[in-house]
DSSP file (Angstrom, degrees, kcal/mol; ACC not computed):
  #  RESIDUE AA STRUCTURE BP1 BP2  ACC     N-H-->O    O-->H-N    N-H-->O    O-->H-N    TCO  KAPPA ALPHA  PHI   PSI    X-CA   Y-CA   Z-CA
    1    1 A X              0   0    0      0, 0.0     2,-0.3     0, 0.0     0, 0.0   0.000 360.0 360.0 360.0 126.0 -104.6  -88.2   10.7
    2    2 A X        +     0   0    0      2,-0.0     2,-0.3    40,-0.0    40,-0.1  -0.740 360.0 175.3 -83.5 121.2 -106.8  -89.7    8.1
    3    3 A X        -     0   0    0     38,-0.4    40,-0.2    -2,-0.3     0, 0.0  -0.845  44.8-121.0-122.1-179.6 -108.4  -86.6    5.8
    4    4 A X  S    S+     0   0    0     -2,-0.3     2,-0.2    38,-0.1    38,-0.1   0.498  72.4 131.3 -64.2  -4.4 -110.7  -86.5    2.5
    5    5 A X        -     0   0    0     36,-0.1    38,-2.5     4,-0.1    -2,-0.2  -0.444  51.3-145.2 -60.4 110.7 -107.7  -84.4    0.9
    6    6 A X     >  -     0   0    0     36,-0.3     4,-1.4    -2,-0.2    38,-0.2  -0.423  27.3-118.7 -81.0 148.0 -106.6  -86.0   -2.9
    7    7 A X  T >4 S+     0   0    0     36,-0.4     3,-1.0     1,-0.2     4,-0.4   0.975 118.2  59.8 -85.5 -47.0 -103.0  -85.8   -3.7
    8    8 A X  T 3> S+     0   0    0      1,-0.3     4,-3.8     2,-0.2     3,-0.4   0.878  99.8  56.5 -61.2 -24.6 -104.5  -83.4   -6.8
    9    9 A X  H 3> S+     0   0    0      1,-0.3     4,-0.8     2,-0.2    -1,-0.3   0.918 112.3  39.0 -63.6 -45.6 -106.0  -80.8   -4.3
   10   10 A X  H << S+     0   0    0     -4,-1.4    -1,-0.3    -3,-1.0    -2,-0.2   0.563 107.9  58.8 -98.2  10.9 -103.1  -80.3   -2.8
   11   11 A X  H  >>S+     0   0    0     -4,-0.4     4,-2.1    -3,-0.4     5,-0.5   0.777 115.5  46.6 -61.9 -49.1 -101.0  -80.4   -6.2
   12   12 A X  H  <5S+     0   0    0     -4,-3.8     4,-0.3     1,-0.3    -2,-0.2   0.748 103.2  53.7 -62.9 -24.4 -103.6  -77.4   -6.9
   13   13 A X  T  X5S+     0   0    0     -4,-0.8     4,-1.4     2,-0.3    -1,-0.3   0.690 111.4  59.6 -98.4 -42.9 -103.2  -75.5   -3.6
   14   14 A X  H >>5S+     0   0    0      1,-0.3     4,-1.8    -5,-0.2     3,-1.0   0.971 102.0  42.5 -38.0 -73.6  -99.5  -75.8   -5.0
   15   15 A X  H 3X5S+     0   0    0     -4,-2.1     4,-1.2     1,-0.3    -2,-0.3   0.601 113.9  57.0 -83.4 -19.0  -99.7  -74.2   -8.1
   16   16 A X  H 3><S+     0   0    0     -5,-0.5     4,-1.0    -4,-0.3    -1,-0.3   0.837 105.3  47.3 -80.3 -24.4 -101.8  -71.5   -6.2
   17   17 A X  H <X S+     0   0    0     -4,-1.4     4,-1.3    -3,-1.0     5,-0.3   0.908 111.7  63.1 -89.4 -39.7  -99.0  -70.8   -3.6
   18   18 A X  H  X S+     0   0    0     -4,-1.8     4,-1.1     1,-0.3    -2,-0.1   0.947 108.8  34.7 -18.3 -76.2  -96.9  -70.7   -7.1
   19   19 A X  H  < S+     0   0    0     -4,-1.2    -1,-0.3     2,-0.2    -2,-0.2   0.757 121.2  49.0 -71.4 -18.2  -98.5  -68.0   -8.3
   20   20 A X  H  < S+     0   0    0     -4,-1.0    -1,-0.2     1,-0.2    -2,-0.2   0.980 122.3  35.0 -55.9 -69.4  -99.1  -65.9   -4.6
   21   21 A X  H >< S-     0   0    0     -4,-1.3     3,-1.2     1,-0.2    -1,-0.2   0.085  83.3-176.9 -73.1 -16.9  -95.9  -66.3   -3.6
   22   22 A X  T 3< S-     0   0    0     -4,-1.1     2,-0.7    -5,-0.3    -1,-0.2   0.014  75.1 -34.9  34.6-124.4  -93.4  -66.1   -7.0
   23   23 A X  T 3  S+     0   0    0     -4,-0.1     2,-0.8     5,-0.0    -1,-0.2  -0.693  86.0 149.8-129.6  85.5  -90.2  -66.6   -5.7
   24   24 A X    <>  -     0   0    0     -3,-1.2     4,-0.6    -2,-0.7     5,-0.3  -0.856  39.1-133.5-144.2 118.2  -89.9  -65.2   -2.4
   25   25 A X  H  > S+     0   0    0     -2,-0.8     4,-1.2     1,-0.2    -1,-0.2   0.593  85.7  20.6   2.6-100.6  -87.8  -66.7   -0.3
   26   26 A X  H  > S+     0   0    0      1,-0.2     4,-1.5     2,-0.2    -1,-0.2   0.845 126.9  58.5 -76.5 -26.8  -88.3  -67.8    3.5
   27   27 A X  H  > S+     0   0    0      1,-0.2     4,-0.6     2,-0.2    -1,-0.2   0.751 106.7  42.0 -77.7   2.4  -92.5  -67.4    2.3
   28   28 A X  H  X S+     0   0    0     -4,-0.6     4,-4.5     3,-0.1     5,-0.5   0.662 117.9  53.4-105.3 -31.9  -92.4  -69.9   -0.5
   29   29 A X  H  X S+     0   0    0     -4,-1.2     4,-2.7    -5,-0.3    -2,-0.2   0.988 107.4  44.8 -70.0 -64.7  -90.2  -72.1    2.1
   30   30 A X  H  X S+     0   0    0     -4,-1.5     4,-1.8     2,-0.2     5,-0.3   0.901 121.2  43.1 -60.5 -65.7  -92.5  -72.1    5.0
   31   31 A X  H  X S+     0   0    0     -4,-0.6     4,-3.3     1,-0.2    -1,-0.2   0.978 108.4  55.2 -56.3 -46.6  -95.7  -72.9    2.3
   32   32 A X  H  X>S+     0   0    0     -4,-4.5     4,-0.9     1,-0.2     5,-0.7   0.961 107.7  54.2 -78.3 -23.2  -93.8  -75.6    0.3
   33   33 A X  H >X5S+     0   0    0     -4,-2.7     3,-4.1    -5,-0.5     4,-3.3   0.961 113.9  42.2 -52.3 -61.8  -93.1  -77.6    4.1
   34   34 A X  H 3X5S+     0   0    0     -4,-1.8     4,-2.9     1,-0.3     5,-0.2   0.915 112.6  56.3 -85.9 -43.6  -96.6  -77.6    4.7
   35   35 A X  H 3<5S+     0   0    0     -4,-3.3    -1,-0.3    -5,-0.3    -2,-0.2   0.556 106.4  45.8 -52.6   3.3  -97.2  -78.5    1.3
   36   36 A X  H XX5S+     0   0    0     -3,-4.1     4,-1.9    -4,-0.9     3,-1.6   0.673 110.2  52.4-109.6 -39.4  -95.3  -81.5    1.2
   37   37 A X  H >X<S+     0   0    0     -4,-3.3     4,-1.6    -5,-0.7     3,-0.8   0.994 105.3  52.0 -76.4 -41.1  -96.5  -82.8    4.2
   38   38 A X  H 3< S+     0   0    0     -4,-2.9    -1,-0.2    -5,-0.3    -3,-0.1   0.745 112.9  54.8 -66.2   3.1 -100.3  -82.5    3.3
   39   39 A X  H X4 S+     0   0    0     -3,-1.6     3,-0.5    -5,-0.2    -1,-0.2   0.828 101.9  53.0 -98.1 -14.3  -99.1  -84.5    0.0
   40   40 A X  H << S+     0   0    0     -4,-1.9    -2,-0.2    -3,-0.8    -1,-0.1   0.849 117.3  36.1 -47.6 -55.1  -97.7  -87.1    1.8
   41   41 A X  T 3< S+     0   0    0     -4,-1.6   -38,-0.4    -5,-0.2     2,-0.3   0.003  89.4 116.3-110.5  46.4 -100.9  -87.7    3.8
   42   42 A X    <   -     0   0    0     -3,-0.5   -36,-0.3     1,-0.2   -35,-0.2  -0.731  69.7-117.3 -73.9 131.8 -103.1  -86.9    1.0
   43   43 A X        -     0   0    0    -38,-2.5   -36,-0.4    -2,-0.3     2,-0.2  -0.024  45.1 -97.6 -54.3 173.5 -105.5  -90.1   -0.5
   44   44 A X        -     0   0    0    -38,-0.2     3,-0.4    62,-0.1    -1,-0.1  -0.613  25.9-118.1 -93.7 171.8 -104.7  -90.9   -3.9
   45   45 A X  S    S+     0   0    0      1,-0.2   -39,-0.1    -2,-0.2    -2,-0.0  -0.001 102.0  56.1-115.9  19.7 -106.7  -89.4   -6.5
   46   46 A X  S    S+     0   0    0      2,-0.0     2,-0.2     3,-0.0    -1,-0.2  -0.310  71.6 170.1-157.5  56.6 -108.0  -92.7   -8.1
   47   47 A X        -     0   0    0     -3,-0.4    62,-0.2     1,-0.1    61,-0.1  -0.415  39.2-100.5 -94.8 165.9 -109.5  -94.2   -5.3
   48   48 A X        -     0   0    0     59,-0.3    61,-2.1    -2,-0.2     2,-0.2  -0.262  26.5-142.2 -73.8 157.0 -111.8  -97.4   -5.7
   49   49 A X  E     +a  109   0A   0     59,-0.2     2,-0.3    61,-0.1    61,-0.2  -0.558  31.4 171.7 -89.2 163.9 -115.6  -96.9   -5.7
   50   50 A X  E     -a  110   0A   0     59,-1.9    61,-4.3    -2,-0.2    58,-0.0  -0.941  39.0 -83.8-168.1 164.8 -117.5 -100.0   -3.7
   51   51 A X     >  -     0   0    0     -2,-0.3     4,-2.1    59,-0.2     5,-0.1  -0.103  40.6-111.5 -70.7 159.7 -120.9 -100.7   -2.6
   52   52 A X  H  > S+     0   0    0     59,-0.3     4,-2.2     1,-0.2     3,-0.4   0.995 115.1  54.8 -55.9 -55.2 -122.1  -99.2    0.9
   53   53 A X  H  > S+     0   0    0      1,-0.3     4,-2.3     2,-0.2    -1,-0.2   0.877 105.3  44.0 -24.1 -60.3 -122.1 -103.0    2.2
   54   54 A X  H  > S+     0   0    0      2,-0.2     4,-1.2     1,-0.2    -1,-0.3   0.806 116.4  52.3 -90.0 -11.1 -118.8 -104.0    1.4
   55   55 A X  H  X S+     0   0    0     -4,-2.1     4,-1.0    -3,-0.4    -2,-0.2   0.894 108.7  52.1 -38.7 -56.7 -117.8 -100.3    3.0
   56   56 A X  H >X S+     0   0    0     -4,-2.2     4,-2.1     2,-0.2     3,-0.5   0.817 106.3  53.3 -11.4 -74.7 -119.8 -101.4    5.9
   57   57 A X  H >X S+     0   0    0     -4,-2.3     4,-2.2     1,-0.3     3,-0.9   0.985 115.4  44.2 -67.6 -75.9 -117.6 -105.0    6.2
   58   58 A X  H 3< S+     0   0    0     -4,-1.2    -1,-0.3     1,-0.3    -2,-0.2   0.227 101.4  57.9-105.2  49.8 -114.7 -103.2    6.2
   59   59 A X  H <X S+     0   0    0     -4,-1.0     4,-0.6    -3,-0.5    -1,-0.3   0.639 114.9  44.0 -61.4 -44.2 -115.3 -100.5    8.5
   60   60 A X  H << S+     0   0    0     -4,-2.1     4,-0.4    -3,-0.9    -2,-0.2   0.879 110.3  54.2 -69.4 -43.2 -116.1 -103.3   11.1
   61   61 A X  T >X>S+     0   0    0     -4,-2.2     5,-3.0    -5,-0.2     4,-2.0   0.870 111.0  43.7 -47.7 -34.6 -113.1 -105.4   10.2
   62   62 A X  T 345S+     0   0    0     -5,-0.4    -1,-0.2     1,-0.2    -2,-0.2   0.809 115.7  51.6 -77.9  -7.8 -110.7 -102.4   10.7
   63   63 A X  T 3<5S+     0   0    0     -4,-0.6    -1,-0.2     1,-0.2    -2,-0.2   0.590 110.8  45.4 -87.8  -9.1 -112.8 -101.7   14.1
   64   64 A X  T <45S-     0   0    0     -3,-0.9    -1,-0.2    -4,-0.4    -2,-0.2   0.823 117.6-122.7-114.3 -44.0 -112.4 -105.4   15.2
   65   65 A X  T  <5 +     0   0    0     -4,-2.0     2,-0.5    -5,-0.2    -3,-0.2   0.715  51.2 173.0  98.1  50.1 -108.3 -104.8   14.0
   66   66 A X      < -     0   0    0     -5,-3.0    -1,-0.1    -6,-0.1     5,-0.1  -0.581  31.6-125.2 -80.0 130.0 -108.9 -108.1   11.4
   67   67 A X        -     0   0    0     -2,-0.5     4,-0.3     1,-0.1     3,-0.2  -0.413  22.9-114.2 -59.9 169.9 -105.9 -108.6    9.1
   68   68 A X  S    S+     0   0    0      1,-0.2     4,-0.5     2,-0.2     3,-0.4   0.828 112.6  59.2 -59.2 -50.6 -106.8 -108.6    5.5
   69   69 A X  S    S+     0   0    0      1,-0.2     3,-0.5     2,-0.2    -1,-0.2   0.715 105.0  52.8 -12.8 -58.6 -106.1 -111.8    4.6
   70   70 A X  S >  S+     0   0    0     -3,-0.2     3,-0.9     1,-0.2     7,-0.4   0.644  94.5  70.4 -85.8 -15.3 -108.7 -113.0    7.3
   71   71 A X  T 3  S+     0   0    0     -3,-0.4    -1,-0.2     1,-0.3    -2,-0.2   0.828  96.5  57.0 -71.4 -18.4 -111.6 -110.6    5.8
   72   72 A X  T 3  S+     0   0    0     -3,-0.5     2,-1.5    -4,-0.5    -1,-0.3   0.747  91.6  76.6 -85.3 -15.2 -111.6 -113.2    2.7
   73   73 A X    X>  +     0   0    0     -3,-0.9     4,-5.3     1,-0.2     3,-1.0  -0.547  62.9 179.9 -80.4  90.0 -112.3 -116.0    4.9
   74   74 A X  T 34  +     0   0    0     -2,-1.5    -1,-0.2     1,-0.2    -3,-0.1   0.235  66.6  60.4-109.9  49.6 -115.7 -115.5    5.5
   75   75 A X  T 3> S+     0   0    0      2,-0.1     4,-2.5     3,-0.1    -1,-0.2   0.520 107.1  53.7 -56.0 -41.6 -116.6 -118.6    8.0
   76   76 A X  T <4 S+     0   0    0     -3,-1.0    -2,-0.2    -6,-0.2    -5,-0.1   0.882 107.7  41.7 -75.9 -45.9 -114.4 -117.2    9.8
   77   77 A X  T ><>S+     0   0    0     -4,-5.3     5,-1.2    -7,-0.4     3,-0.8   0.845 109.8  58.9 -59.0 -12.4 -116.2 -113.8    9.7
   78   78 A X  G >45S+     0   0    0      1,-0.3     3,-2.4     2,-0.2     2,-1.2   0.957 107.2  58.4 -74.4 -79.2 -119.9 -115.5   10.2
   79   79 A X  G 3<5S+     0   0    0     -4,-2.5    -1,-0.3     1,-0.3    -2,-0.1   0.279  94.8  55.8 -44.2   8.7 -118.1 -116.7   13.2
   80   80 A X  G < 5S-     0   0    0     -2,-1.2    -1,-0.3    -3,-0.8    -2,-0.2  -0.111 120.0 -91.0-133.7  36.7 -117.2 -113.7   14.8
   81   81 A X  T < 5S+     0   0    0     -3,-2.4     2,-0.2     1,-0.2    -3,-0.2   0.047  75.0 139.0  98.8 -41.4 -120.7 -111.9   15.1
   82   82 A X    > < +     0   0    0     -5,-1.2     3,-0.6     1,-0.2    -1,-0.2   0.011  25.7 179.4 -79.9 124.6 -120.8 -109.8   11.6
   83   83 A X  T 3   +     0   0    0      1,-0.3    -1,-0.2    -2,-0.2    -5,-0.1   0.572  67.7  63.1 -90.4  -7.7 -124.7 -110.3   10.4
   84   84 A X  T 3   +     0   0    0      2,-0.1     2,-0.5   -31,-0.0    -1,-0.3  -0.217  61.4 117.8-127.9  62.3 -124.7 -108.3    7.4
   85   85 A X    <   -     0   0    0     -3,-0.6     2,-0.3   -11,-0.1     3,-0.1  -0.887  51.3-176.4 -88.7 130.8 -122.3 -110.3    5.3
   86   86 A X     >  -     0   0    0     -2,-0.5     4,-2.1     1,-0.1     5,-0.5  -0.868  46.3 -97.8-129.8 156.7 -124.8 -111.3    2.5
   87   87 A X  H >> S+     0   0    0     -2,-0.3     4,-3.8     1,-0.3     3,-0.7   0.963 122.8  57.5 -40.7 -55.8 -124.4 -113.5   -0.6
   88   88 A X  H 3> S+     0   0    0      1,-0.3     4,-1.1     2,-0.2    -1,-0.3   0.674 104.1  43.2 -42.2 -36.9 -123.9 -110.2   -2.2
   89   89 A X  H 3> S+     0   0    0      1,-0.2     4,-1.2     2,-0.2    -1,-0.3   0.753 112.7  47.2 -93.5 -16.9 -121.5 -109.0   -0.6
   90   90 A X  H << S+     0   0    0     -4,-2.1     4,-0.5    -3,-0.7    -2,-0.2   0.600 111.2  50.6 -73.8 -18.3 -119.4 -111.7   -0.5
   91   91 A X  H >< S+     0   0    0     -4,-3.8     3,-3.8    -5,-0.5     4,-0.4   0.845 113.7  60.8 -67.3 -88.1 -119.9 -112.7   -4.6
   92   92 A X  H 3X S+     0   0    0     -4,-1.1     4,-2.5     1,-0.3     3,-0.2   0.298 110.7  30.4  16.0 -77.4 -118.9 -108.8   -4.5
   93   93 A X  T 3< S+     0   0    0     -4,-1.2    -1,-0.3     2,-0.2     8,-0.2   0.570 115.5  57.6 -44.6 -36.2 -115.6 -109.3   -2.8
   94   94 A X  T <4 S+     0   0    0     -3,-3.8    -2,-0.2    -4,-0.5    -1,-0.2   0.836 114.0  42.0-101.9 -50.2 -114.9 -112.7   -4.3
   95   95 A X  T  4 S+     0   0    0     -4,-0.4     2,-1.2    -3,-0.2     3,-0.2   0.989 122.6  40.2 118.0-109.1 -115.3 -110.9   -8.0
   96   96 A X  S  X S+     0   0    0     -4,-2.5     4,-2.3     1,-0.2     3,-0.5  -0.067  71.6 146.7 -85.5  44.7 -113.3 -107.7   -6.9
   97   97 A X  H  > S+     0   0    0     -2,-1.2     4,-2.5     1,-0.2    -1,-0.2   0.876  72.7  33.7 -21.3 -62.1 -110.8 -108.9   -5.1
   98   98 A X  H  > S+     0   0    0     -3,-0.2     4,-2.4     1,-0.2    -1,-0.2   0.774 114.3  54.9 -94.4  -5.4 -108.2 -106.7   -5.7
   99   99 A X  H  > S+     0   0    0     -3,-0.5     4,-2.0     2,-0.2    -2,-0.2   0.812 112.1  56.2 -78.0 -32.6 -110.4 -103.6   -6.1
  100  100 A X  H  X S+     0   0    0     -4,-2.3     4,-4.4     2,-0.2     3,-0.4   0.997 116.2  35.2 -34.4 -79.9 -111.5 -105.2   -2.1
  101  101 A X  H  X S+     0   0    0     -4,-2.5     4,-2.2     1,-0.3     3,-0.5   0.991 110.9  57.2 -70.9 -52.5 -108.0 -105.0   -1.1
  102  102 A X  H  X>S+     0   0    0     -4,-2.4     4,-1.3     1,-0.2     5,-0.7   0.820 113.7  41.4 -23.6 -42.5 -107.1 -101.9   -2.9
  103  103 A X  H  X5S+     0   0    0     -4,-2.0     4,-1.5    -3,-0.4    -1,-0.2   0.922 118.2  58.0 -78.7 -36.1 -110.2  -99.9   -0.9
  104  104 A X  H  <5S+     0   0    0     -4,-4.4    -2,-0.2    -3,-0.5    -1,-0.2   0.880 115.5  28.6 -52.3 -53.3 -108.8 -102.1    2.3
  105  105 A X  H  <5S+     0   0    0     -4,-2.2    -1,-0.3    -5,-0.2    -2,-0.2   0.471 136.8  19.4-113.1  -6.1 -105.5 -100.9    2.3
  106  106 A X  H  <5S-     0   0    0     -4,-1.3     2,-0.2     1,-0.8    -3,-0.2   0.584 107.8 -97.2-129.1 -28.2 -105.6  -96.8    0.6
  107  107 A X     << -     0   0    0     -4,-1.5    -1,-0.8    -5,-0.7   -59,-0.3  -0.887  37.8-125.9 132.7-161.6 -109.5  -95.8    1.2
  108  108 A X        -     0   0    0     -2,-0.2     2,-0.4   -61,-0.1   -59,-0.2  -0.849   8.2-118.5 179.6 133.7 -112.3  -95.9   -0.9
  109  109 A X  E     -a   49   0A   0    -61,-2.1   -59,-1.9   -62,-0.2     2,-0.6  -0.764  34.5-130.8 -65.5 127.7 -115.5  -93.9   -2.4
  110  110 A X  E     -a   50   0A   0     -2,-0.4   -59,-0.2   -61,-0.2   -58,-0.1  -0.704  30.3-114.3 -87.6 125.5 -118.7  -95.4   -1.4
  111  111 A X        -     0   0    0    -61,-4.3     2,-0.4    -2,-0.6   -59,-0.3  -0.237  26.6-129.4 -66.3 133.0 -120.8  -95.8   -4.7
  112  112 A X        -     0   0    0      1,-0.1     2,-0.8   -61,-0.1    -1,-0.1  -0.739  11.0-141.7 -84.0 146.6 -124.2  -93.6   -5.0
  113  113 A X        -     0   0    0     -2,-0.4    -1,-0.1     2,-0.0    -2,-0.0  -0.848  12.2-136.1 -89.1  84.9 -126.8  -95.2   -5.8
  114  114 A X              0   0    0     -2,-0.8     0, 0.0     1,-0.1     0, 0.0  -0.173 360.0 360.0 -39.7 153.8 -129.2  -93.1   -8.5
  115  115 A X              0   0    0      0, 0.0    -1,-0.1     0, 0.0    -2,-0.0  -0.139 360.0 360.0 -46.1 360.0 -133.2  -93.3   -7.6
């Protein structure tokens, strides 16, 4: 189960159960399980920002179940229906590559755009 949860949010929720809880026993036991497993499936805390667009490309790649690899060919994407691949977003990609695969493969913040 995929959540918005940051591996430091639940480092803090830690150090809060620390301090509830002192050192008493089977209640410190029972919280630190359920704290290790939401840090397990926690995001990392330094995830890459990217434009809504290339968010956009792969939300529809993951939807379509496209390997990563194939998401850099993008003849091959033209050819399979996606209509808002633009020059941009593909210079975009081409350019962050590994910040691309980085969002691909741990998540990603979608950048705001100020007014």
């Amino acid at each position: 189960m995929m959540s918005n949860e940051t591996k430091r949010d639940v480092f803090e929720d830690t150090l809060r159960a620390l301090e509830e809880f002192g050192e008493q026993g089977s209640s410190w036991e029972m919280a630190y399980d359920d704290l290790s497993t939401r840090y397990a499936d926690a995001l990392p805390d330094n995830l890459p920002v990217i434009p809504k667009a290339v968010s956009e490309y792969i939300q529809w790649g993951k939807s379509y179940d496209i390997q990563l690899y194939m998401m850099y060919n993008f003849k091959f994407i033209h050819s399979q229906g996606f209509k808002k691949l633009t020059d941009d977003v593909e210079s975009w990609i081409i350019s962050s590559s590994d910040t691309f695969a980085r969002a691909w493969l741990d998540g990603y913040e979608v950048e705001v755009n100020e007014p």
